[in-house]
N, C-alpha and C positions, 0 to 999 in steps of 0.2 A: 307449166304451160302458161304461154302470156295470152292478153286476148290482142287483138288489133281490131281496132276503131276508125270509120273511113270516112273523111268527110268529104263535102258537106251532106252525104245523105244518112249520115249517123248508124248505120250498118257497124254489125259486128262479127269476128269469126276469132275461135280457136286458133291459134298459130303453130306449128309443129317446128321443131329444130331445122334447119337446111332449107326450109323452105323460099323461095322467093317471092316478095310482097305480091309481085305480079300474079303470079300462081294463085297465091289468097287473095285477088282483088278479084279474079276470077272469076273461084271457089265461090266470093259472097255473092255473086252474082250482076257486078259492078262490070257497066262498061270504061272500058282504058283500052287505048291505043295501043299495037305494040305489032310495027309492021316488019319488025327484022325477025321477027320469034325470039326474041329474049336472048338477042346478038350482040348488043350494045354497039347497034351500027345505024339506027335511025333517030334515037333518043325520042320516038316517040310516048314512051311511057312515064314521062319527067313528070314527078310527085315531090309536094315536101312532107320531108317528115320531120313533124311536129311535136311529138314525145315519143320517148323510148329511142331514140337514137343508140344509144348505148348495148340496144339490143339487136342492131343489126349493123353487120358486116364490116370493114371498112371499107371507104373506094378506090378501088382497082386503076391500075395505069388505063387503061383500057376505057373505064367508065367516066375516069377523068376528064379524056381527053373528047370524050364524044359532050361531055356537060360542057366544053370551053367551046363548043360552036353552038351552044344554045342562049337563043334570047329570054331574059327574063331569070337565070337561073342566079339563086342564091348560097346561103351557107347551110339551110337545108334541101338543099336539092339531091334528089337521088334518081338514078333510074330503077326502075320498081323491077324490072327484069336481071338485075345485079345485085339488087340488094337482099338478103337472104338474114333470115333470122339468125340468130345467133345467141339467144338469150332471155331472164322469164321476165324482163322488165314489160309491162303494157304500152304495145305501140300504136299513135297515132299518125294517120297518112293524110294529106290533103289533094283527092286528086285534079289538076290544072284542066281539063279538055269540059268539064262541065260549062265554063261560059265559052265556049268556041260553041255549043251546040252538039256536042258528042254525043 
């Protein structure tokens, strides 16, 4: 079992196999965005992840193409609602909606 580390408010949670980041940012009790229900049709819940990559998922055609209408996204970008554990490496998340005021 890996742990996942959330910033910037330094929270941490257990991770379970299958799971999606979303689901655990949740879980820790972290507000994030996410107004499709983990549809990958608003890309509201766009996070980077900043270690442990290796330990989640790859991205989906689907997830792709909804990150290519996003501003600001990089080569860690993921939607937290797609991206799903996969592995015991320790993952860290950075989530984006804290300087909007979220």
């Amino acid at each position: 079992m890996s742990i996942l580390t959330i910033q910037p408010s330094g929270k941490t949670i257990e991770t379970r196999e299958g799971a999606s980041l979303l689901e655990l940012i949740m879980e820790a009790g972290e507000a994030i965005m996410h107004k499709c229900g983990g549809n990958a049709q608003c890309g509201s819940c766009h996070i980077f992840v900043q270690a442990g990559r290796k330990s989640v998922s790859r991205i989906g055609a689907e997830e792709n193409a909804r990150l290519d209408t996003i501003v600001g996204v990089g080569s860690k970008s993921r939607l937290a609602c797609q991206a799903k554990v996969t592995g015991e490496e320790d993952i860290t998340v950075e989530l984006l909606g804290f300087a909007s005021g979220l």
